[in-house]
N, CA, C and O atoms as a CHARMM CRD file, in Angstrom:
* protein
*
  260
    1    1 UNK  N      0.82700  -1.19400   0.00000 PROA 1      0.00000
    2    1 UNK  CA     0.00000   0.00000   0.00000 PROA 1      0.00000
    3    1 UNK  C      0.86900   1.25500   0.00000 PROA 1      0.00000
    4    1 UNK  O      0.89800   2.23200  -0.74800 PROA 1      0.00000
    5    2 UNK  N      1.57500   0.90500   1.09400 PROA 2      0.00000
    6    2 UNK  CA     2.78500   2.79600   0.90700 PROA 2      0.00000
    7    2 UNK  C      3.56500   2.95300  -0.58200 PROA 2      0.00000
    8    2 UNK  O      3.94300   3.99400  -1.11900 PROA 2      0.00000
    9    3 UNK  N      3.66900   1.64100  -1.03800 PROA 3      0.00000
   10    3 UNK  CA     4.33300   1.91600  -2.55700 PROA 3      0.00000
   11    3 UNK  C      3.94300   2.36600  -3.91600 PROA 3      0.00000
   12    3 UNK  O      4.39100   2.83800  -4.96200 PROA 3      0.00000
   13    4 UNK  N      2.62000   1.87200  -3.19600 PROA 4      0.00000
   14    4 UNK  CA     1.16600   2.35900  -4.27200 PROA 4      0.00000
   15    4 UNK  C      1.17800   4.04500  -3.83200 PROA 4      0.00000
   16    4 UNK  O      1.23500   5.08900  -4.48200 PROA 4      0.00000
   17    5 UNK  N      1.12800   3.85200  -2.99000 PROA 5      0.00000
   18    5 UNK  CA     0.87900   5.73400  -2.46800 PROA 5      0.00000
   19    5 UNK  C      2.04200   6.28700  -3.16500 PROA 5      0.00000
   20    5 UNK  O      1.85000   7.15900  -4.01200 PROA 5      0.00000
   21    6 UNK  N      2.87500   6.00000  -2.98200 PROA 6      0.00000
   22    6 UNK  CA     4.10600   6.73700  -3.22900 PROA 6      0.00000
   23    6 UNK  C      4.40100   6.47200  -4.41700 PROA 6      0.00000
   24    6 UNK  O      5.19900   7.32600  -4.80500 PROA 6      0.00000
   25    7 UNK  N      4.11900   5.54100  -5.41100 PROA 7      0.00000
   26    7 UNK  CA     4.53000   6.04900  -6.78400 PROA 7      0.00000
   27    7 UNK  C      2.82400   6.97800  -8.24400 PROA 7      0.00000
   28    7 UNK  O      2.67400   7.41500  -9.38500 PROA 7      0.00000
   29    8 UNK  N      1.98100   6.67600  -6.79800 PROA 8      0.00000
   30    8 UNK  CA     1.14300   7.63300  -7.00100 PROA 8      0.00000
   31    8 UNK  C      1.60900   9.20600  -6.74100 PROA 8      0.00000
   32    8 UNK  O      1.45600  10.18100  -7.47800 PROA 8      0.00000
   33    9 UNK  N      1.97800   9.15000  -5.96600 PROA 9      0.00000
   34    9 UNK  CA     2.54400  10.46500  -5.54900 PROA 9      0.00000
   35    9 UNK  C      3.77500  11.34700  -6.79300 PROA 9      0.00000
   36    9 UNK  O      4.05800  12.51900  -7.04400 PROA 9      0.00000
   37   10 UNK  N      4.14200  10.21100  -7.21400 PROA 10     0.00000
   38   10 UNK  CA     5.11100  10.66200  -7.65600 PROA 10     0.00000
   39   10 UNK  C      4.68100  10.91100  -9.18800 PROA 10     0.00000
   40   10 UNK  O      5.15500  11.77500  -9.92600 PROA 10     0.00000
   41   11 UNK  N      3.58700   9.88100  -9.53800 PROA 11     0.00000
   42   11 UNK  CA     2.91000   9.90900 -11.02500 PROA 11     0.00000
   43   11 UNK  C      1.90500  11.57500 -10.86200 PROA 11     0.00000
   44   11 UNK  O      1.61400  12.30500 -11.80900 PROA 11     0.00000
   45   12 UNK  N      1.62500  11.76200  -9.70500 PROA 12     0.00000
   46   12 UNK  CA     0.60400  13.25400  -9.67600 PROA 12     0.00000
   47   12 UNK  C      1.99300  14.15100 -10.02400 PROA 12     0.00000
   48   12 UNK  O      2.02200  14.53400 -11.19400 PROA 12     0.00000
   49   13 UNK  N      3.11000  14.53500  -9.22200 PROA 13     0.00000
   50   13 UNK  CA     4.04200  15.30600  -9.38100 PROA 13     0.00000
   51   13 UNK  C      4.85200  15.83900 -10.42900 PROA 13     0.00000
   52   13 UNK  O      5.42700  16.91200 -10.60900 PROA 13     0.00000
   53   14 UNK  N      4.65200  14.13200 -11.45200 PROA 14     0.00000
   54   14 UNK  CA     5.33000  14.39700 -13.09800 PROA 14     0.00000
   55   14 UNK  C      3.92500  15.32800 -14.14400 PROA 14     0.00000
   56   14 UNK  O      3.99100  16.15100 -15.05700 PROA 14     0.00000
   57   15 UNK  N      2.87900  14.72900 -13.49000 PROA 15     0.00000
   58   15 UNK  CA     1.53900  14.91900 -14.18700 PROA 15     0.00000
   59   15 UNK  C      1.98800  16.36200 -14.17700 PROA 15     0.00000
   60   15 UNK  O      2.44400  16.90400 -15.18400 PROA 15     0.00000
   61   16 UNK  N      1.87600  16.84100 -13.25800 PROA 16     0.00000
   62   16 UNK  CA     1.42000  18.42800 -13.03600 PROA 16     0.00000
   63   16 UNK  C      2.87900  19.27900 -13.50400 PROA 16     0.00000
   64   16 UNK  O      2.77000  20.46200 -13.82600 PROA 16     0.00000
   65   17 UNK  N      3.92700  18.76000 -13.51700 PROA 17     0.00000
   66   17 UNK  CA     5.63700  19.46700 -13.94700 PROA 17     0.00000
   67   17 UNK  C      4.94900  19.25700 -15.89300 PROA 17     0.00000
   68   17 UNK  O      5.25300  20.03000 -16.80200 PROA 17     0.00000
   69   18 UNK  N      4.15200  18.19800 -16.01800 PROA 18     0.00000
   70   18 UNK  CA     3.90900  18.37900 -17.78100 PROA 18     0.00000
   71   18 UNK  C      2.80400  19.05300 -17.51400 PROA 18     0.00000
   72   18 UNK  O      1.98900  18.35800 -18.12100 PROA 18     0.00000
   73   19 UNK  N      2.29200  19.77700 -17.11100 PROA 19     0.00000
   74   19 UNK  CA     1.07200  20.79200 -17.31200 PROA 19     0.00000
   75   19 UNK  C      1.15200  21.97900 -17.11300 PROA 19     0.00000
   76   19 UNK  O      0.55000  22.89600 -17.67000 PROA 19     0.00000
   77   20 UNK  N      2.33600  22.01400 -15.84200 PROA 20     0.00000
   78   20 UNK  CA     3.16200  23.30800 -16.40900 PROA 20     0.00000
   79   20 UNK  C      3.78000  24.13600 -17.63800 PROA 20     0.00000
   80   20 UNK  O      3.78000  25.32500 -17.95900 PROA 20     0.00000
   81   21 UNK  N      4.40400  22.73600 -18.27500 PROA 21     0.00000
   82   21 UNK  CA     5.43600  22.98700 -19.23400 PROA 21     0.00000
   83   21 UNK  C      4.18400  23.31300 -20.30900 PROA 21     0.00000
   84   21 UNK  O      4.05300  24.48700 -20.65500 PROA 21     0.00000
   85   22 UNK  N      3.13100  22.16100 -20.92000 PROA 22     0.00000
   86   22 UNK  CA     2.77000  22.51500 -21.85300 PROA 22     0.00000
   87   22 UNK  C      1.09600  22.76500 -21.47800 PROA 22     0.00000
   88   22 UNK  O      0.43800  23.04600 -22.47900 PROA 22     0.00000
   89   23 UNK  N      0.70300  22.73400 -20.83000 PROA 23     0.00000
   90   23 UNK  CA    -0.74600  23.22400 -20.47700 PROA 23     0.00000
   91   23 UNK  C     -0.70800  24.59300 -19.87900 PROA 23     0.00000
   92   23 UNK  O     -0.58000  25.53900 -20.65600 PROA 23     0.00000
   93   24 UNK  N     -0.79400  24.80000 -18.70300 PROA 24     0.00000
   94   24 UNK  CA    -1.46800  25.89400 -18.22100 PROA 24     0.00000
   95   24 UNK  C     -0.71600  25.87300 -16.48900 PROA 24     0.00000
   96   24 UNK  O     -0.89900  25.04000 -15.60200 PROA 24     0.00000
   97   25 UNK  N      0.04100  26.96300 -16.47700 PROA 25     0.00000
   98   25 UNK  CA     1.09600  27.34200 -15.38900 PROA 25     0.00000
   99   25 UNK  C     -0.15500  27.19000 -14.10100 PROA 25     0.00000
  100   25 UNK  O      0.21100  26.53000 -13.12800 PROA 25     0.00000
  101   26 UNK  N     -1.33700  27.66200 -14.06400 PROA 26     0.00000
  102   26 UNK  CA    -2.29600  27.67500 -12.89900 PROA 26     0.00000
  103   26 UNK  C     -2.57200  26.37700 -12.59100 PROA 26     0.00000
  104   26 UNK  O     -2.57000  26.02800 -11.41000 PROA 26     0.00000
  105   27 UNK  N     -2.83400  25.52300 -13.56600 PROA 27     0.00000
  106   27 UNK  CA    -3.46200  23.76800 -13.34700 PROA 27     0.00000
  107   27 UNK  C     -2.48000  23.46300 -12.78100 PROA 27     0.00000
  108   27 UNK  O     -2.47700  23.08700 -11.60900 PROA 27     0.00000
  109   28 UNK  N     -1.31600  23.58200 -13.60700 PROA 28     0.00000
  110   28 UNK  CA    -0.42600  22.98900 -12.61500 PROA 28     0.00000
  111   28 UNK  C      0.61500  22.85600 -11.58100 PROA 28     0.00000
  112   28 UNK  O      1.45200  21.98200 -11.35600 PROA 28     0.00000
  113   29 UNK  N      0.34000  23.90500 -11.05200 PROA 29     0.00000
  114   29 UNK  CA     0.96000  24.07600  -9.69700 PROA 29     0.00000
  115   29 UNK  C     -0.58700  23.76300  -9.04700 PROA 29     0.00000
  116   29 UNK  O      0.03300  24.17100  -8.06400 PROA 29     0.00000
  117   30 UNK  N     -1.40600  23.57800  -8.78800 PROA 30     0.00000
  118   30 UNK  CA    -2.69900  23.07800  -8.29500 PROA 30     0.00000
  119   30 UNK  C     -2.42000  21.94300  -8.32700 PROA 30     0.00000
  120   30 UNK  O     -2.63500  21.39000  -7.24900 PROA 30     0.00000
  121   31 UNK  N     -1.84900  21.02900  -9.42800 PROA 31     0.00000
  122   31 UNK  CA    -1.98100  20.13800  -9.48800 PROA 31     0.00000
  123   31 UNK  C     -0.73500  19.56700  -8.49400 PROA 31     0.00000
  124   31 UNK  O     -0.99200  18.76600  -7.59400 PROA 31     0.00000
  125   32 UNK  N      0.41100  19.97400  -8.70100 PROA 32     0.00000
  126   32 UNK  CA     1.68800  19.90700  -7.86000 PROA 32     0.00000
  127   32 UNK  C      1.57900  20.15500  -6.68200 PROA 32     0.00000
  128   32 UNK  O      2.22700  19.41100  -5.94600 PROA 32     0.00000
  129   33 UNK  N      0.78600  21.21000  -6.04200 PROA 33     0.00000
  130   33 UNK  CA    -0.06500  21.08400  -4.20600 PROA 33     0.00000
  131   33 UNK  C     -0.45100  20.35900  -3.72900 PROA 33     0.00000
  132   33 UNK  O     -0.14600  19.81200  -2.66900 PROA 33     0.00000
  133   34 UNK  N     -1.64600  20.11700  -4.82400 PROA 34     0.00000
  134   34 UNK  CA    -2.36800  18.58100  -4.60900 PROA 34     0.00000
  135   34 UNK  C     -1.32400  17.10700  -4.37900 PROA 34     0.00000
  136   34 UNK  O     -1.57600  16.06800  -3.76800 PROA 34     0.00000
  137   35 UNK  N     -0.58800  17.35700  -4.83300 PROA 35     0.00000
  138   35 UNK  CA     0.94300  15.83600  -5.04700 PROA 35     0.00000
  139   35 UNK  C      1.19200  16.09500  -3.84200 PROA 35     0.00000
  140   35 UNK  O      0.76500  15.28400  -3.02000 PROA 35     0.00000
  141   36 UNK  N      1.85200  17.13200  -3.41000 PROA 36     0.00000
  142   36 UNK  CA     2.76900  17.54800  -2.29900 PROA 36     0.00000
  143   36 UNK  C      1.77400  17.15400  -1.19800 PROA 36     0.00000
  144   36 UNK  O      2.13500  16.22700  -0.47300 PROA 36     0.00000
  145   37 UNK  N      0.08700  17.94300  -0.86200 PROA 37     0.00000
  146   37 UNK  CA    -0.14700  17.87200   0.21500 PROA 37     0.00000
  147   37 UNK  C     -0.55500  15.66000   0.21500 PROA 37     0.00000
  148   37 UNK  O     -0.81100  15.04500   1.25000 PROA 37     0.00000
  149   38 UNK  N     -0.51200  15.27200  -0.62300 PROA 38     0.00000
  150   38 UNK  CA    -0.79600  13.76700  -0.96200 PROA 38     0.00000
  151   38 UNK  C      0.44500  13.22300  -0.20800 PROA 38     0.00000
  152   38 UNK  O      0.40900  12.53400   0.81100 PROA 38     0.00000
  153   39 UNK  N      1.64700  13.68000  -0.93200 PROA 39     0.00000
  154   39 UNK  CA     2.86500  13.12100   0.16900 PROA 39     0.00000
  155   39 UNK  C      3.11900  13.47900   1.18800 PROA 39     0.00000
  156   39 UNK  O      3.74000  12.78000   1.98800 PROA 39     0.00000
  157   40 UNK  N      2.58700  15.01200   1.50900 PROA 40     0.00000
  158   40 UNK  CA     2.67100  14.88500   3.30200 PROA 40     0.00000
  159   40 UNK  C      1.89800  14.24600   4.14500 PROA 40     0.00000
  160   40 UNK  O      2.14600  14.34600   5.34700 PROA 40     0.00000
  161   41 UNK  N      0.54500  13.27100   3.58900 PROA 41     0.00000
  162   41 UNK  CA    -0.02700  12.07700   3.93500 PROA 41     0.00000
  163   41 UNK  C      0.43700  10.90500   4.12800 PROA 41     0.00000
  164   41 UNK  O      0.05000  10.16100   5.03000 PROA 41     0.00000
  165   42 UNK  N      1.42300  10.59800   3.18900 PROA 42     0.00000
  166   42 UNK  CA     1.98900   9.67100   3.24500 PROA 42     0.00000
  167   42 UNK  C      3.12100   9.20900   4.09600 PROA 42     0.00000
  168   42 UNK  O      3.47100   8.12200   4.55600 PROA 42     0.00000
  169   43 UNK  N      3.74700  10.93800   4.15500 PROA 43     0.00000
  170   43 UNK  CA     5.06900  10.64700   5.04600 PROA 43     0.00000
  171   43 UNK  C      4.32600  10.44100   6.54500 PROA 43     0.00000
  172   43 UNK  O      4.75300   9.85600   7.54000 PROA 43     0.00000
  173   44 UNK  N      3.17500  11.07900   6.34700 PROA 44     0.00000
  174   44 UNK  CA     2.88200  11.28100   8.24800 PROA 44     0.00000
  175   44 UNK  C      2.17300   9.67200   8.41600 PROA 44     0.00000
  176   44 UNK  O      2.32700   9.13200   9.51200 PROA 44     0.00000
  177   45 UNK  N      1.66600   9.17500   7.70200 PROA 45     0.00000
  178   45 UNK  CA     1.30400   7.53600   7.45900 PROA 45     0.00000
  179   45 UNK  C      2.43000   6.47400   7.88400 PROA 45     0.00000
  180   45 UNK  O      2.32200   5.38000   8.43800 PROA 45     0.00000
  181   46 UNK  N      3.38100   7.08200   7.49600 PROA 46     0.00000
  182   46 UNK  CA     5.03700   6.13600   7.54300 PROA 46     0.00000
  183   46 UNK  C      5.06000   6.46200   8.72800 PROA 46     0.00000
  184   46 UNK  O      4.60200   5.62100   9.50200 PROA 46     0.00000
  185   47 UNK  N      5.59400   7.79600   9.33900 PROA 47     0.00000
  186   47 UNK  CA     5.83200   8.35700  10.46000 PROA 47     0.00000
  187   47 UNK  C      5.00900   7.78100  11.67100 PROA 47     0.00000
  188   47 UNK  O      5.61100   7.52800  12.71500 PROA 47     0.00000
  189   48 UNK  N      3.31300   7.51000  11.54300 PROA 48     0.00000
  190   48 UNK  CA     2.40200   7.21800  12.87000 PROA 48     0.00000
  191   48 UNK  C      2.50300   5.65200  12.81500 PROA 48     0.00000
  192   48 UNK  O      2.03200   4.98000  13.73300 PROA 48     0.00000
  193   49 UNK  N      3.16300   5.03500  11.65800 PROA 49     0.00000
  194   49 UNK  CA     3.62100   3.27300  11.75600 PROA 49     0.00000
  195   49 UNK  C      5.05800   2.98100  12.48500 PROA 49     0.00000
  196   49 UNK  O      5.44900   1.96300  13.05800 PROA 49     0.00000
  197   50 UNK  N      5.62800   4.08700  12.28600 PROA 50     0.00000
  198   50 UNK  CA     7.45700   3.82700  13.23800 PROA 50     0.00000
  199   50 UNK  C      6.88700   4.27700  14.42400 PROA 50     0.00000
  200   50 UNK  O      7.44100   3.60800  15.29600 PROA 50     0.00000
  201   51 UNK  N      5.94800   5.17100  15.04500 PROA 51     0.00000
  202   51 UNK  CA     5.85800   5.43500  16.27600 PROA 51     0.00000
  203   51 UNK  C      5.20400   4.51400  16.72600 PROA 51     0.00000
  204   51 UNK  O      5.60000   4.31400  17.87400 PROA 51     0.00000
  205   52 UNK  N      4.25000   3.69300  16.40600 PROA 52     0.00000
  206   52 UNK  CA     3.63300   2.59600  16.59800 PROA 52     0.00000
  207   52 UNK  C      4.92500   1.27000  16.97400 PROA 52     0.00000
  208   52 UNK  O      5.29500   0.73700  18.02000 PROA 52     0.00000
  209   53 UNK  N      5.23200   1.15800  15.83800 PROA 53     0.00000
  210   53 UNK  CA     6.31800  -0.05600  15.99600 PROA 53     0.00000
  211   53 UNK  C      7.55400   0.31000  17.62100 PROA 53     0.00000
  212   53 UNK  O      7.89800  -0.35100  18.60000 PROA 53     0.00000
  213   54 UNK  N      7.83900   1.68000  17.10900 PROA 54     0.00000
  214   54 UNK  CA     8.82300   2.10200  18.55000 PROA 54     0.00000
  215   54 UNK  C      7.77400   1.66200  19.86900 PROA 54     0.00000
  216   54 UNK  O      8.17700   0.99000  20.81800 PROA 54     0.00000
  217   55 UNK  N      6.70400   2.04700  19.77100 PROA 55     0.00000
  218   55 UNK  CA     6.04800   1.83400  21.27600 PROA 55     0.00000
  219   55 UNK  C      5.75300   0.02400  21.44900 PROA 55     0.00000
  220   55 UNK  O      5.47200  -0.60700  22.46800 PROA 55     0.00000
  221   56 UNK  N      5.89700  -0.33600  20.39000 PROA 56     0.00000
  222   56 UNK  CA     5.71100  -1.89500  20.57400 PROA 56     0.00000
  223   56 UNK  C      7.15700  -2.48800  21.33200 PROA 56     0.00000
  224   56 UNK  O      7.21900  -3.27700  22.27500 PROA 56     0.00000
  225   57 UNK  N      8.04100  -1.97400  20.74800 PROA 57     0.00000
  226   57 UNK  CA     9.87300  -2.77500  21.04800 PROA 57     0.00000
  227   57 UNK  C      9.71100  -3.13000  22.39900 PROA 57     0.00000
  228   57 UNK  O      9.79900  -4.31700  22.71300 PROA 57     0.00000
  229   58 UNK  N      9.42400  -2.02900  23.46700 PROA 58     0.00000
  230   58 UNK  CA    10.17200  -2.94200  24.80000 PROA 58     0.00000
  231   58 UNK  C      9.08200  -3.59300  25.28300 PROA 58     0.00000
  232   58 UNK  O      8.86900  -3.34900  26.47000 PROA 58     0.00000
  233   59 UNK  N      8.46500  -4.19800  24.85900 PROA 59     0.00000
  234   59 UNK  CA     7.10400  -5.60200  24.85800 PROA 59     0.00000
  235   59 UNK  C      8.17000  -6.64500  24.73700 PROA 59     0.00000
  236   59 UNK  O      8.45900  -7.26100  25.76300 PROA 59     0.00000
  237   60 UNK  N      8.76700  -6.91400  23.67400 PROA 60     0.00000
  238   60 UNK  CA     9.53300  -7.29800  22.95600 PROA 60     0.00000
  239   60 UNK  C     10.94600  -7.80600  23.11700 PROA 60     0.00000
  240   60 UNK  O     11.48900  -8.51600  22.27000 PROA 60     0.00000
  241   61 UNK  N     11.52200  -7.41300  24.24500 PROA 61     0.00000
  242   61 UNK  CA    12.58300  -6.91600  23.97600 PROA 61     0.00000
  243   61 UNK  C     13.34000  -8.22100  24.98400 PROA 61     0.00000
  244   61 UNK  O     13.26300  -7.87900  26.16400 PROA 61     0.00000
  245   62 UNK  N     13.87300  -9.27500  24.86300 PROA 62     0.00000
  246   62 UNK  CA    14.44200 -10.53400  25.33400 PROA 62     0.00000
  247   62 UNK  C     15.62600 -10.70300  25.63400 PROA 62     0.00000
  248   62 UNK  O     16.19800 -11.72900  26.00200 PROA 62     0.00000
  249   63 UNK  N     16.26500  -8.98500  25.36700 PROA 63     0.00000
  250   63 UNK  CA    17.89000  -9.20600  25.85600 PROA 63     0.00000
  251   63 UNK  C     18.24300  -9.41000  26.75700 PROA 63     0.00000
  252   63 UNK  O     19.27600 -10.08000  26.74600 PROA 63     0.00000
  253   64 UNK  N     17.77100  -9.07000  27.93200 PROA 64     0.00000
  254   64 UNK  CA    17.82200  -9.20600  29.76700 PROA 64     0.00000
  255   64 UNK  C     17.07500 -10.80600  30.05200 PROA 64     0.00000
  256   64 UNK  O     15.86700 -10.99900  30.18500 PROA 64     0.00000
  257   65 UNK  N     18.09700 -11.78900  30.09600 PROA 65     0.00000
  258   65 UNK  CA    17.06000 -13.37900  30.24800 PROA 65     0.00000
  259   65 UNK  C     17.93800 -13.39600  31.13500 PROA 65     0.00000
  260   65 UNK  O     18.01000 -14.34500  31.91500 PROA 65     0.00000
């Protein structure tokens, strides 16, 4: 799923750098916001799964036997 997100992310970002170039400078920086605020979803998605996993470790943690 995060890889799907993220090369979504990255397919919105090329989308909108060619709509700049040959469409229309307004679409696409709209469209390039839209990418950006998509990957700051994603990173904070990654980010609330490592804080998750960190609070799991010392459950876990079998070095002291």
């Amino acid at each position: 799923m995060k890889i799907f997100l993220i090369s979504v992310c990255t397919a919105a970002q090329l989308t909108a750098y060619g709509l700049i170039i040959f469409v229309s400078v307004r679409a696409g920086i709209t469209a390039l916001l839209i990418s950006y605020a998509a990957l700051a979803l994603v990173i904070a998605r990654l980010w609330k799964e490592a804080k998750k996993e960190k609070k799991e470790e010392p459950w876990n943690d079998y070095r002291n036997y």
